[in-house]
C-alpha atoms as an extended CHARMM CRD file, in Angstrom:
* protein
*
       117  EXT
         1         1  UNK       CA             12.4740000000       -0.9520000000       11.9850000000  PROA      1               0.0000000000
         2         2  UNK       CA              9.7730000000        1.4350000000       12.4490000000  PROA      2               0.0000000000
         3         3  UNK       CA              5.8700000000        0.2370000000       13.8500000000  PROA      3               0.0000000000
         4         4  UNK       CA              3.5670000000        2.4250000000       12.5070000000  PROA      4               0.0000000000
         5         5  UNK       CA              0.9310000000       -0.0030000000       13.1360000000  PROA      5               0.0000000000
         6         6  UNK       CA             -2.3500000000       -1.1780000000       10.4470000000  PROA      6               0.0000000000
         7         7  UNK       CA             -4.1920000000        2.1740000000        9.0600000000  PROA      7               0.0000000000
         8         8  UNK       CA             -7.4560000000        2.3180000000        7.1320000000  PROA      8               0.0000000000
         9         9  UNK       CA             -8.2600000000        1.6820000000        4.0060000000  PROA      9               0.0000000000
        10        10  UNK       CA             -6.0100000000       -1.0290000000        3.1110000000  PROA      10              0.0000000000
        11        11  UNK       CA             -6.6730000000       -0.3870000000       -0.4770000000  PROA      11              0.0000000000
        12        12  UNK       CA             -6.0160000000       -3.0610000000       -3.6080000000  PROA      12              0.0000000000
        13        13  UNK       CA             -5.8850000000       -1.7900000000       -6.8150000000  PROA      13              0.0000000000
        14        14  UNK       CA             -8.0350000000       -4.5050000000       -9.0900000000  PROA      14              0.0000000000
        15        15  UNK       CA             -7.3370000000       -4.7540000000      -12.6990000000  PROA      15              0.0000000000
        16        16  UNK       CA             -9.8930000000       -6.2800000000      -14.2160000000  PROA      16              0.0000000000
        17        17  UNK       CA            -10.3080000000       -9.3330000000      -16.8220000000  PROA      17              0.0000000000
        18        18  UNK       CA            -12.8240000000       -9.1340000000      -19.5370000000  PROA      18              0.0000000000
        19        19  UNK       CA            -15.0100000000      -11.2960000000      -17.4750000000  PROA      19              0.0000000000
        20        20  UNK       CA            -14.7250000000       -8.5220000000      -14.7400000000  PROA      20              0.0000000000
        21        21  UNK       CA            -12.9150000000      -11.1650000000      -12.5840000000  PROA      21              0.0000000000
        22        22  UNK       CA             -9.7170000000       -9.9610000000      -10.9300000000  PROA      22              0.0000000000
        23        23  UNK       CA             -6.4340000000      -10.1650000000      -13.0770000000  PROA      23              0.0000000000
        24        24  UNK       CA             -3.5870000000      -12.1350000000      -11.6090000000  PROA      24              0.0000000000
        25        25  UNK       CA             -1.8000000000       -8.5040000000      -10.5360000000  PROA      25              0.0000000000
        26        26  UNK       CA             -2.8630000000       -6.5170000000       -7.3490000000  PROA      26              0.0000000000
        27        27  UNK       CA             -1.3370000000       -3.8030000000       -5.6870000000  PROA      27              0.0000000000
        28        28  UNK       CA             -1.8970000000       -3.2440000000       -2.4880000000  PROA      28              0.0000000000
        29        29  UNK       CA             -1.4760000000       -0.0150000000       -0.4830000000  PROA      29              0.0000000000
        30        30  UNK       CA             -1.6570000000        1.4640000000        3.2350000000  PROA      30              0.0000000000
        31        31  UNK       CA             -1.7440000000        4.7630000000        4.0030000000  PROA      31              0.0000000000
        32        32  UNK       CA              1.5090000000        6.1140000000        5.9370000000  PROA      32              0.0000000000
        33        33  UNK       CA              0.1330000000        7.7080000000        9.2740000000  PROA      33              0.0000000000
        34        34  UNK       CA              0.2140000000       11.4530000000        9.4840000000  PROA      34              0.0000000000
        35        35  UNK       CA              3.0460000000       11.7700000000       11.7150000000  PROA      35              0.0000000000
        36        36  UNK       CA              5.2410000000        9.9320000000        9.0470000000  PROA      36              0.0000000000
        37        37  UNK       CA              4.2590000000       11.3300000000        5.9180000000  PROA      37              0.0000000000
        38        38  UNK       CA              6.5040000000       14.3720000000        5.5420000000  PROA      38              0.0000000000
        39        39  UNK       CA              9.4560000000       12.1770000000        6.2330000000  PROA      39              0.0000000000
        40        40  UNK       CA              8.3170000000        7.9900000000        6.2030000000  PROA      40              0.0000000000
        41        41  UNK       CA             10.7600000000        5.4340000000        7.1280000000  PROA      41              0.0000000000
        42        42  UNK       CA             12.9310000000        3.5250000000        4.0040000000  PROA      42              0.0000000000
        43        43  UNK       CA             11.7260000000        0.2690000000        3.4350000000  PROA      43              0.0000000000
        44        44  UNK       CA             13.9780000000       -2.5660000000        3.6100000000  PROA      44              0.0000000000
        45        45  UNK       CA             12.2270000000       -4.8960000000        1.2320000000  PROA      45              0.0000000000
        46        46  UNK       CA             12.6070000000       -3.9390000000       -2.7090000000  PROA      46              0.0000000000
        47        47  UNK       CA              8.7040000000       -5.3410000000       -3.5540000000  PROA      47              0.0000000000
        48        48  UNK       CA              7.2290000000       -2.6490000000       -1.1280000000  PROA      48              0.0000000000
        49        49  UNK       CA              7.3450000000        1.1580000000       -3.0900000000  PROA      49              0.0000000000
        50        50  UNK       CA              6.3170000000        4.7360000000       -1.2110000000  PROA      50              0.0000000000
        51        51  UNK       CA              3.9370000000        6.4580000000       -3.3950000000  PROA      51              0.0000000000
        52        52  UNK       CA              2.2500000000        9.7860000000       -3.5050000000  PROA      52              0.0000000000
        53        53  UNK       CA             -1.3560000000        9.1590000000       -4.3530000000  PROA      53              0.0000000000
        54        54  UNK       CA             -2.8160000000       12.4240000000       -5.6930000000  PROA      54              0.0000000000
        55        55  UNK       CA             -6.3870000000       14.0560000000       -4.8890000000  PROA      55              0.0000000000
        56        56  UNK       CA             -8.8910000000       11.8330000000       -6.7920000000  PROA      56              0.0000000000
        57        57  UNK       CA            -12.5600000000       12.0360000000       -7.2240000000  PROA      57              0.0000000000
        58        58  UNK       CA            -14.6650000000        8.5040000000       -6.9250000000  PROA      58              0.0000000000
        59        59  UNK       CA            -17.3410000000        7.0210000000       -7.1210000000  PROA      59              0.0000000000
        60        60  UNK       CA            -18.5800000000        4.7540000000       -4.4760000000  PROA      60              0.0000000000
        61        61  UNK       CA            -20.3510000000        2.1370000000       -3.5470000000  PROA      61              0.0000000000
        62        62  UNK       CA            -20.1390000000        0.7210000000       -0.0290000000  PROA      62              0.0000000000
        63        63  UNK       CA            -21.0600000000       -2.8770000000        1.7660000000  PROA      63              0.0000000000
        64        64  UNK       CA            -20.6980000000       -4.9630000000        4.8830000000  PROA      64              0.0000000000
        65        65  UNK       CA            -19.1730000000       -8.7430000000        5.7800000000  PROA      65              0.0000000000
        66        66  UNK       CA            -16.1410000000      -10.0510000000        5.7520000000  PROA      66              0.0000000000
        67        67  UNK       CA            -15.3610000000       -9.2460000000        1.7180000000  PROA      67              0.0000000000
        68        68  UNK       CA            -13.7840000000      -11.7840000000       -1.1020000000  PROA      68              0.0000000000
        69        69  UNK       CA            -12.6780000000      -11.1100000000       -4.2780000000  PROA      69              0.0000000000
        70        70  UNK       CA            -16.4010000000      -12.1480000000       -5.4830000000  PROA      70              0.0000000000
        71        71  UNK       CA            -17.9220000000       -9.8040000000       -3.5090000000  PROA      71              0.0000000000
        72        72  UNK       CA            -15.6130000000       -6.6180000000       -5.1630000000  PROA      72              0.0000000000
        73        73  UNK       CA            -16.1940000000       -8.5280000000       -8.5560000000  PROA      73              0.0000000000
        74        74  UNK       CA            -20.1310000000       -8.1450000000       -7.7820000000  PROA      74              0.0000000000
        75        75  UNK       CA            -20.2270000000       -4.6850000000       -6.3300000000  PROA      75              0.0000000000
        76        76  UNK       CA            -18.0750000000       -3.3950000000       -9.3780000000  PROA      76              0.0000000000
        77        77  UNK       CA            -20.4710000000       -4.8690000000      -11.8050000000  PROA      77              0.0000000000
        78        78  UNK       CA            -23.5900000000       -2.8800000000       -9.3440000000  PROA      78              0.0000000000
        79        79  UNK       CA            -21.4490000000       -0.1310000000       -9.6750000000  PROA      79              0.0000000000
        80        80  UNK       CA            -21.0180000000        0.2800000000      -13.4380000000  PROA      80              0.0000000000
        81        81  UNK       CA            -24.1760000000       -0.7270000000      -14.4160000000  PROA      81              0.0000000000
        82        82  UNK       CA            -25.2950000000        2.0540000000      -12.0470000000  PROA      82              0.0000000000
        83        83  UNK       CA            -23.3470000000        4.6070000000      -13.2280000000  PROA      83              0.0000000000
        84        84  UNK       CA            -24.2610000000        3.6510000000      -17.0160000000  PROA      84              0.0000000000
        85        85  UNK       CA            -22.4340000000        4.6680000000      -20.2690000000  PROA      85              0.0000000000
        86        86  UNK       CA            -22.2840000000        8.3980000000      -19.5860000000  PROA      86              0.0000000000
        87        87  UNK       CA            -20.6740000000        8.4980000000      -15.9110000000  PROA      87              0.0000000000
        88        88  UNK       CA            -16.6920000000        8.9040000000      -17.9230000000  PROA      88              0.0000000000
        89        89  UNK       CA            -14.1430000000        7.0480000000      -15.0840000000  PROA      89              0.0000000000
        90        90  UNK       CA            -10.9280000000        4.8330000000      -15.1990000000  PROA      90              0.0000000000
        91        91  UNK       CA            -11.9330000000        1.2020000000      -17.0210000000  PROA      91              0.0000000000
        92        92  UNK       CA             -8.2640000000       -0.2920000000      -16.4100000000  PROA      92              0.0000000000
        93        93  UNK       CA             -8.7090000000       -0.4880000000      -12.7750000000  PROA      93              0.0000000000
        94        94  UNK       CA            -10.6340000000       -0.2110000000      -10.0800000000  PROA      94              0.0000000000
        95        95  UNK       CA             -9.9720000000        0.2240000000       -6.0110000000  PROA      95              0.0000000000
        96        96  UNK       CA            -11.2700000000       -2.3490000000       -3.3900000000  PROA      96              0.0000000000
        97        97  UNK       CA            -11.0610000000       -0.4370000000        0.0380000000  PROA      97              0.0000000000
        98        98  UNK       CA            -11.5850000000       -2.3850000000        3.4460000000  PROA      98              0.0000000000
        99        99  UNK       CA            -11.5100000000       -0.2410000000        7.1120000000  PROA      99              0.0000000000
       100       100  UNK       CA            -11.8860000000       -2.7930000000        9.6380000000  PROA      100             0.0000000000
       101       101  UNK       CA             -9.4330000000       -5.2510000000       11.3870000000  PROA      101             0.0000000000
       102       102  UNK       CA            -10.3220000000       -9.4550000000       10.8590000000  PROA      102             0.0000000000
       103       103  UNK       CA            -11.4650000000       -9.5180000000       14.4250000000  PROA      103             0.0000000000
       104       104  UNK       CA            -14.1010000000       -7.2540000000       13.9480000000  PROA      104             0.0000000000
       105       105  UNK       CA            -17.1230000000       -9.8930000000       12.9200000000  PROA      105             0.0000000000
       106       106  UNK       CA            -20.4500000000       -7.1240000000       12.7300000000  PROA      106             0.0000000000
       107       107  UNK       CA            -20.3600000000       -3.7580000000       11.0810000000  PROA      107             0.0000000000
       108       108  UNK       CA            -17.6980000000       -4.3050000000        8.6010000000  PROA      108             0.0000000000
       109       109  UNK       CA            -17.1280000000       -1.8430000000        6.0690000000  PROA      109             0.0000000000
       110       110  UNK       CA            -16.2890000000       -2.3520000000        1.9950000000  PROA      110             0.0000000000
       111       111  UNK       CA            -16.0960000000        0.0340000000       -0.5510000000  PROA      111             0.0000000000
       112       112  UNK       CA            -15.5340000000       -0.3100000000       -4.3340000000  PROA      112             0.0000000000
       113       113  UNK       CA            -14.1400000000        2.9870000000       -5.7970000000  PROA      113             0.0000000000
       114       114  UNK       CA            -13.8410000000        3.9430000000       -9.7220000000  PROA      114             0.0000000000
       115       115  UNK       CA            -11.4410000000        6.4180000000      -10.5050000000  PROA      115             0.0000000000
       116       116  UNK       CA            -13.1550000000        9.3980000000      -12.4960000000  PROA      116             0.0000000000
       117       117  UNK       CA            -11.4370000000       10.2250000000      -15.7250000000  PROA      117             0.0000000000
């Protein structure tokens, strides 16, 4: 019964398929505003879980436009082949970040993060 209104990133975690394509699971996640972290409200439907998401470091890779699952698919694939065999990060999963509302039509923001191991 609480707003606390749309916050950025909306994050989905992707778990990829050996093709690199998304698997049919997805999480997604909002961050809780500051003001109700320390105490946020219940939720009243079972599918939605509070979670403490723990300091991470990333890598990143960041693009514009309104982004589809092919476009995280393709930036992933930029991003690993960048990073080559030696960078050492999560392969199970990866994290598909957007910040900007579906109004917003010009300087959109996308970012594909891997998880370092």
């Amino acid at each position: 019964g609480v707003g606390m209104g749309m916050t950025a990133p909306v994050s989905i975690t992707a778990f990829p398929a050996e093709d690199g394509s998304f698997q049919q699971k997805v999480k997604v996640s909002l961050r809780i505003p500051s003001q109700f972290q320390d105490n946020p409200p219940c939720p009243t439907d079972e599918s939605i879980k509070i979670e403490e998401r723990q300091g991470m470091t990333i890598y990143s890779t960041q693009f514009g436009g309104y982004a589809k699952e092919a476009d995280y698919v393709n930036h992933a694939a930029k991003l690993k082949a960048a990073l080559g065999s030696d960078a050492a990060y999560r392969k199970d999963f990866y994290l598909c970040n957007g910040y900007d509302p579906p109004m917003k039509p010009y300087g959109r923001r996308n970012e594909v993060w891997f998880v370092k191991e």
